[in-house]
KOLNU-598566 format. One record per residue (C-alpha): residue number from 0; residue in three letters; x, y, z. Coordinates in steps of 0.2 Angstrom, whole numbers. Layout:
rec n NUM, res ala, c1 X, c2 Y, c3 Z
...
***
This chain:
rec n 0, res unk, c1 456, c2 162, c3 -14
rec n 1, res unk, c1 442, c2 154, c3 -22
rec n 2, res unk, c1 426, c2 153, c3 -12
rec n 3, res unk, c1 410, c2 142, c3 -15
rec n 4, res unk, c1 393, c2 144, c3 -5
rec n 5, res unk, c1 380, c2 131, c3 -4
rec n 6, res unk, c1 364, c2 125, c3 4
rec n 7, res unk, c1 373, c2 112, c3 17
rec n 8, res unk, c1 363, c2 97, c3 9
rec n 9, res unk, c1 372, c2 83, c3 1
rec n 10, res unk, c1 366, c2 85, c3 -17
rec n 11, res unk, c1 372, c2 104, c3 -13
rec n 12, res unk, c1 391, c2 96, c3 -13
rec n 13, res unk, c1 388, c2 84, c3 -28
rec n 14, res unk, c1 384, c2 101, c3 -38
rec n 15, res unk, c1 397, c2 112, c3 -30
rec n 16, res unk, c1 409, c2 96, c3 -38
rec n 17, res unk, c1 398, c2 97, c3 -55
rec n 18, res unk, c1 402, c2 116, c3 -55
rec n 19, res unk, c1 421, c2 117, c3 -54
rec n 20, res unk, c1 423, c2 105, c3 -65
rec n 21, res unk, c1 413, c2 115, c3 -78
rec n 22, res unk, c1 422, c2 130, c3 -74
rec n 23, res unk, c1 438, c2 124, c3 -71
rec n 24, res unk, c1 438, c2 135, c3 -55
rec n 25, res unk, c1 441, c2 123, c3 -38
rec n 26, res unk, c1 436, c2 132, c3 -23
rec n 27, res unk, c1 447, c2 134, c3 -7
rec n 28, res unk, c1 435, c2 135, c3 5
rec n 29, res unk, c1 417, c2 127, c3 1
rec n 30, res unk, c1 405, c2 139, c3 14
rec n 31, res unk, c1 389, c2 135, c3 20
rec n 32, res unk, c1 374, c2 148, c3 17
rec n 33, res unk, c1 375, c2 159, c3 31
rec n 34, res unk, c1 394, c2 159, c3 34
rec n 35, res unk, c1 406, c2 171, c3 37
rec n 36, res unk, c1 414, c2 175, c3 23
rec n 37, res unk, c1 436, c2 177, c3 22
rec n 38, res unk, c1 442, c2 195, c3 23
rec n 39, res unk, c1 450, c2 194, c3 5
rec n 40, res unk, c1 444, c2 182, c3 -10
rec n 41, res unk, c1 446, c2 181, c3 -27
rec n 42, res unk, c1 429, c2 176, c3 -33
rec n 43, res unk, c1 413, c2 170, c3 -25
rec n 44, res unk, c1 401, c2 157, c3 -33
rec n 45, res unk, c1 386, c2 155, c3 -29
rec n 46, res unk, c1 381, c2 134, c3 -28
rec n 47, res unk, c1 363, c2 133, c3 -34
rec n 48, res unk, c1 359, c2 114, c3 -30
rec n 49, res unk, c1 353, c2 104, c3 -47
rec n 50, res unk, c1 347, c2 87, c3 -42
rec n 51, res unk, c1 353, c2 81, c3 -62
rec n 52, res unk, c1 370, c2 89, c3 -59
rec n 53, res unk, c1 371, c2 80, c3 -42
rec n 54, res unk, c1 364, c2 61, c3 -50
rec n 55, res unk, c1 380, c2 65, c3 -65
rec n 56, res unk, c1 393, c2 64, c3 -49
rec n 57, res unk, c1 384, c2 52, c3 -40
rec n 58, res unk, c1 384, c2 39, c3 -55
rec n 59, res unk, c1 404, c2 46, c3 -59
rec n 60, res unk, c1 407, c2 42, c3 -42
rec n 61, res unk, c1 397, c2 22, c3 -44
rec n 62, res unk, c1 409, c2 17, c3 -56
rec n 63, res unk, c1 426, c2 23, c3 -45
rec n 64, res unk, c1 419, c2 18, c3 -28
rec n 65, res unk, c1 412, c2 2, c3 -20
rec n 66, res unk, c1 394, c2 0, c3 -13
rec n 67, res unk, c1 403, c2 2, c3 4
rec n 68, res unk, c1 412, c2 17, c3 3
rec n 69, res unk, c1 396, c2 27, c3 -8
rec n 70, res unk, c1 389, c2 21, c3 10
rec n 71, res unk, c1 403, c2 29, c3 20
rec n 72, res unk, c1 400, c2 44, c3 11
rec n 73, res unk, c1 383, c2 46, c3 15
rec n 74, res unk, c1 382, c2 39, c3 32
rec n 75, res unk, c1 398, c2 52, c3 36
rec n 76, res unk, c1 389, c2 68, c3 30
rec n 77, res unk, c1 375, c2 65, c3 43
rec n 78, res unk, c1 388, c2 70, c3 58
rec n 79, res unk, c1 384, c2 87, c3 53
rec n 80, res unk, c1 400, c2 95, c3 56
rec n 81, res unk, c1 404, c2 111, c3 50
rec n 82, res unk, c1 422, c2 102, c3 39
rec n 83, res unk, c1 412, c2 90, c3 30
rec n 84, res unk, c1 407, c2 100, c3 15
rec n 85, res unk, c1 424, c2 105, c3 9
rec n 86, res unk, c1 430, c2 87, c3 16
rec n 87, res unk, c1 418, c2 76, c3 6
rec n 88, res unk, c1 422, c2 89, c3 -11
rec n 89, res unk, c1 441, c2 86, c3 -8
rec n 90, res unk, c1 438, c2 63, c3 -6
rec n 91, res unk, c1 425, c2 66, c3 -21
rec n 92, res unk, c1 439, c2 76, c3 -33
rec n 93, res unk, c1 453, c2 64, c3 -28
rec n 94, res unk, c1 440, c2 49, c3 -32
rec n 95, res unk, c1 436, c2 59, c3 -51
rec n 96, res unk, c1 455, c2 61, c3 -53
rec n 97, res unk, c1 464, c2 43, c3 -47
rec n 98, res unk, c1 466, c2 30, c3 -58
rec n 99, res unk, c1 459, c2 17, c3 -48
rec n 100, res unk, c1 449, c2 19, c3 -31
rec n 101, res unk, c1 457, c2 28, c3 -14
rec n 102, res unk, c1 445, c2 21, c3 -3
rec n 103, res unk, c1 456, c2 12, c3 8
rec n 104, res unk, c1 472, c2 24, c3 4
rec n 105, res unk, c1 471, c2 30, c3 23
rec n 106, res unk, c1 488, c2 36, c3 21
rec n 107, res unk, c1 478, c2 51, c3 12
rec n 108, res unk, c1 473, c2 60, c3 26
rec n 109, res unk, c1 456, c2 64, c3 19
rec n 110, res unk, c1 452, c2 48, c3 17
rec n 111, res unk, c1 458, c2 42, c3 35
rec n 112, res unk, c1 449, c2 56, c3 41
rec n 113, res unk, c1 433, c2 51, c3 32
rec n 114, res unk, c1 436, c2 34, c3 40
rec n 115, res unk, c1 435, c2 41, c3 57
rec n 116, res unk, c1 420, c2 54, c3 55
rec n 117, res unk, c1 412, c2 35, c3 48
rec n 118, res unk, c1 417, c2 26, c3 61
rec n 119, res unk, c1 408, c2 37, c3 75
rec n 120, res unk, c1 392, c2 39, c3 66
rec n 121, res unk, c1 390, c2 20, c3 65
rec n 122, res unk, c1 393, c2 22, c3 86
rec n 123, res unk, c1 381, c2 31, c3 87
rec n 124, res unk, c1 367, c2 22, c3 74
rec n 125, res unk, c1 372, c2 6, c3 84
rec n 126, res unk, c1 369, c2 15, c3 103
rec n 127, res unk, c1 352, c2 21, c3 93
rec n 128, res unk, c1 347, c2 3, c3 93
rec n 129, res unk, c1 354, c2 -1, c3 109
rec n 130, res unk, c1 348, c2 11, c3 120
rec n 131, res unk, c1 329, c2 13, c3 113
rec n 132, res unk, c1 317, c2 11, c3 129
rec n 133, res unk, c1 300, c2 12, c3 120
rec n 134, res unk, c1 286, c2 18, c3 131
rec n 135, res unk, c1 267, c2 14, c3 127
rec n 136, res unk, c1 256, c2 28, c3 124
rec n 137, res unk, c1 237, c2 29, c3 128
rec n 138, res unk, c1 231, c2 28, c3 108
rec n 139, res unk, c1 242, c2 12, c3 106
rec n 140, res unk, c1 259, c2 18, c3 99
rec n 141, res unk, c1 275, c2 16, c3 106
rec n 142, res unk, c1 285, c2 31, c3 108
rec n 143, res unk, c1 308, c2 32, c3 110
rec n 144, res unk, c1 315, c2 49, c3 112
rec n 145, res unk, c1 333, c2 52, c3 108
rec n 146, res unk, c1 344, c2 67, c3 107
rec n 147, res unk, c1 359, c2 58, c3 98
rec n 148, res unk, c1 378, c2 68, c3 96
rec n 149, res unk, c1 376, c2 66, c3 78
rec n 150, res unk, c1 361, c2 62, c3 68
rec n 151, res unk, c1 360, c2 44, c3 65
rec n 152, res unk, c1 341, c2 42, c3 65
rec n 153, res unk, c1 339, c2 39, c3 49
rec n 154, res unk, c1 349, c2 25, c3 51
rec n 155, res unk, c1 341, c2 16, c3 61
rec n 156, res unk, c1 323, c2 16, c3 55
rec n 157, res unk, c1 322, c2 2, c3 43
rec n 158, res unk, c1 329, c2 -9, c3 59
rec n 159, res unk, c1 315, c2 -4, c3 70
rec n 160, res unk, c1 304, c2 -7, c3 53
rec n 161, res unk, c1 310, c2 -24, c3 52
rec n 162, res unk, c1 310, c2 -28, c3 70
rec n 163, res unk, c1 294, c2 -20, c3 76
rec n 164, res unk, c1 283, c2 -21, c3 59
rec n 165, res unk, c1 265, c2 -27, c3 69
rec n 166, res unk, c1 267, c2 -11, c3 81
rec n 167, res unk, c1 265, c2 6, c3 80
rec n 168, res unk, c1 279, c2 16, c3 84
rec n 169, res unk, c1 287, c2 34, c3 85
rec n 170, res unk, c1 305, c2 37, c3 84
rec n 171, res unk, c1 309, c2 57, c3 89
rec n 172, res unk, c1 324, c2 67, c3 88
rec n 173, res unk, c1 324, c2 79, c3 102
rec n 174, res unk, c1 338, c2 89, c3 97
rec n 175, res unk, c1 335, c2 90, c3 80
rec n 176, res unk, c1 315, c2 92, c3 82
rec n 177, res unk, c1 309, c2 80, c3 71
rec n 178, res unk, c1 307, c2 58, c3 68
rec n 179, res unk, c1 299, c2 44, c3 61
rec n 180, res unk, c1 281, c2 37, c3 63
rec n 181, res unk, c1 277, c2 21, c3 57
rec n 182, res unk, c1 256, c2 17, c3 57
rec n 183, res unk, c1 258, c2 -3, c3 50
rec n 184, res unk, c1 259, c2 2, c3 33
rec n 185, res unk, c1 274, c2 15, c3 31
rec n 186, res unk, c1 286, c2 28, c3 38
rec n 187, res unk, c1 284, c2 44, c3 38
rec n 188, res unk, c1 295, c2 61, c3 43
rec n 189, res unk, c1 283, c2 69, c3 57
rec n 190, res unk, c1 290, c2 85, c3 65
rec n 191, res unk, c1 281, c2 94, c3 80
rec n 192, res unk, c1 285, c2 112, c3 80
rec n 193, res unk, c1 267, c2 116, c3 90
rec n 194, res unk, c1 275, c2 122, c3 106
rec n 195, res unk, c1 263, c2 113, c3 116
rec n 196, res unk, c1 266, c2 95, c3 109
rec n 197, res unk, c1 285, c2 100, c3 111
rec n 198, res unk, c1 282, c2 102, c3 129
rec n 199, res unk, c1 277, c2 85, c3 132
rec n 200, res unk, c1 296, c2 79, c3 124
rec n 201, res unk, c1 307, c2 91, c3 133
rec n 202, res unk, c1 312, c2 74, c3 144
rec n 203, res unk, c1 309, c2 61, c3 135
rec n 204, res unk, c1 298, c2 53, c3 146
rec n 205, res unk, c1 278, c2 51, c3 141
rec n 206, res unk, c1 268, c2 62, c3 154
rec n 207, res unk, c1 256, c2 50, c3 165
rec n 208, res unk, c1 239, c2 58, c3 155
rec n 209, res unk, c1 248, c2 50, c3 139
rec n 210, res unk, c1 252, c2 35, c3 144
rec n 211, res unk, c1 243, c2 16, c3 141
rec n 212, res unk, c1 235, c2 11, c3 159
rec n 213, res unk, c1 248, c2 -4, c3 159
rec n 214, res unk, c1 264, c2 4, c3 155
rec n 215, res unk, c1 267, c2 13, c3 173
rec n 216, res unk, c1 268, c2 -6, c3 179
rec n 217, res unk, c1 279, c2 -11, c3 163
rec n 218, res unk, c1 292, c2 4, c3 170
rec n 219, res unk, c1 291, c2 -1, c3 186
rec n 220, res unk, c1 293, c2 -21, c3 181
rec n 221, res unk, c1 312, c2 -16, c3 171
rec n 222, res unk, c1 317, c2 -4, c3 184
rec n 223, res unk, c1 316, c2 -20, c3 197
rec n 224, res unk, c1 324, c2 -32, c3 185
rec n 225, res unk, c1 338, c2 -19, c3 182
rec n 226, res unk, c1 341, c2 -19, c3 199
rec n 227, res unk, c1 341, c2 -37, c3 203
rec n 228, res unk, c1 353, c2 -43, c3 190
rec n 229, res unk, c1 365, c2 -29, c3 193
rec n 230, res unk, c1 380, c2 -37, c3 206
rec n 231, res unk, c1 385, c2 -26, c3 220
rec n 232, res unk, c1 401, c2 -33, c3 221
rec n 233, res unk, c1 403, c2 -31, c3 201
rec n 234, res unk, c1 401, c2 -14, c3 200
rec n 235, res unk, c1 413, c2 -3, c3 187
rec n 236, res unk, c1 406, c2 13, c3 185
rec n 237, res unk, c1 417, c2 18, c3 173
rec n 238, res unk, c1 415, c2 4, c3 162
rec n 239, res unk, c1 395, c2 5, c3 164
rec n 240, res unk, c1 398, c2 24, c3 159
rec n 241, res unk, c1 409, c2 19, c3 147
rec n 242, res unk, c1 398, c2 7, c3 141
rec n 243, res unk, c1 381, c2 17, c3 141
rec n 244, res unk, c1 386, c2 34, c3 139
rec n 245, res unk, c1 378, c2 47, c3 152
rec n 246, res unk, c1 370, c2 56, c3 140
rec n 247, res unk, c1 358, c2 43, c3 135
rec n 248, res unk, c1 355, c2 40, c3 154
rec n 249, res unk, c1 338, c2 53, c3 154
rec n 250, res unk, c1 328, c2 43, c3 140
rec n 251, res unk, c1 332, c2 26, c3 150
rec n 252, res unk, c1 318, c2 20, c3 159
rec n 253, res unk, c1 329, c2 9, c3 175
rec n 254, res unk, c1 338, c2 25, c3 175
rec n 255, res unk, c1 323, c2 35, c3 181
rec n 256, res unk, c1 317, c2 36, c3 195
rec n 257, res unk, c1 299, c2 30, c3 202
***
């Protein structure tokens, strides 16, 4: 058994692909720093992530894929789970190899199951947008915490960008500890590790001291349109938890109570 270790970033699996092709030497399992290593192994190698090695396969890859599935490619890597590294090397080596594109070859079960990681990602970058209750904050910006299933944040931002471009605005991932502030000009990654501003996102919810003098009433106004458009009579809760997923439920402002 072959093993290759890497950095878990994305440019790490373009160079573990750039490597055993070089060396003639495919791994059987591709690991991430940190793993546990199999009881018995033929030889280890060490992936050290070269951004030049990584742009070669990325612009082998241009010429044997569409725009669409390089997209697939990137968007599926950002579910995090602990298979995509050895599934992404697998799709890219069959893409090097096949005479014409496997893209939508979803009898290949890598492929199908490319598809699939895709297709939940999307879910969750369209919820991202969905779900966003923004809530004023005392300086001006406007503030949406999230703590998404996989990390589609990065997907969403050039939406907010577009949508929201004369305001202020901070996007944070609870889960994941950081997001995007945008000050009218550009985005930037911001991160607050400082326990003490961590405190105030544990909920989601801006504490009172933080908040704009106005955007108390602006809560209370949605929570009492929520309620007066919703139909008794009407009422599914399993299609409304289908439909807005619980777990989004305690960054909802007509979800929370006054």
């Amino acid at each position: 058994m072959n093993v290759f270790v890497y950095d878990r970033t994305f440019d790490g699996v373009l160079t573990a692909v750039f490597d055993a092709y070089a060396r003639k030497t495919f791994p059987d399992e591709l690991l991430a720093e940190g793993d546990s290593l199999p009881l018995f192994y033929d030889e280890l190698h060490t992936v050290v992530t070269d951004e030049e090695k990584a742009a070669r396969v990325w612009r082998g890859l241009q010429k044997k894929l569409s725009a669409s599935a390089l997209g697939c490619l990137t968007q599926s890597w950002l579910s995090e789970l602990p298979e995509m590294g050895m599934l992404l090397f697998r799709y890219i080596r069959k893409t090097v190899d096949a005479p014409r594109s496997i893209e939508t070859d979803f009898a290949d079960p890598d492929v199908l199951r490319l598809a699939q990681i895709w297709k939940k990602v999307d879910w969750e970058r369209m919820r991202l947008m969905q779900f966003a209750r923004f809530q004023k904050a005392a300086d001006g910006t406007f503030f949406a915490a999230f703590e998404p299933e996989f990390n589609a944040l990065p997907l969403v931002v050039h939406h907010f960008q577009d949508r929201f471009a004369d305001q202020r605005w901070l996007l944070y991932d609870i889960k994941r500890r950081y997001g995007f502030y945008y000050d009218l000009r550009e985005v930037t990654t911001v991160s607050f590790d400082d326990e003490s501003r961590q405190a105030h996102l544990v909920t989601g919810m801006l504490d009172e001291s933080l908040m704009d003098a106005d955007e108390r009433l602006f809560q209370d106004l949605w929570r009492t349109y929520f309620k007066a458009i919703c139909i008794k009579e009407r009422l599914n809760p399993r299609k409304h938890r289908q439909d807005m997923p619980v777990r989004y439920w305690k960054y909802l402002t007509e979800k929370q109570r006054k």
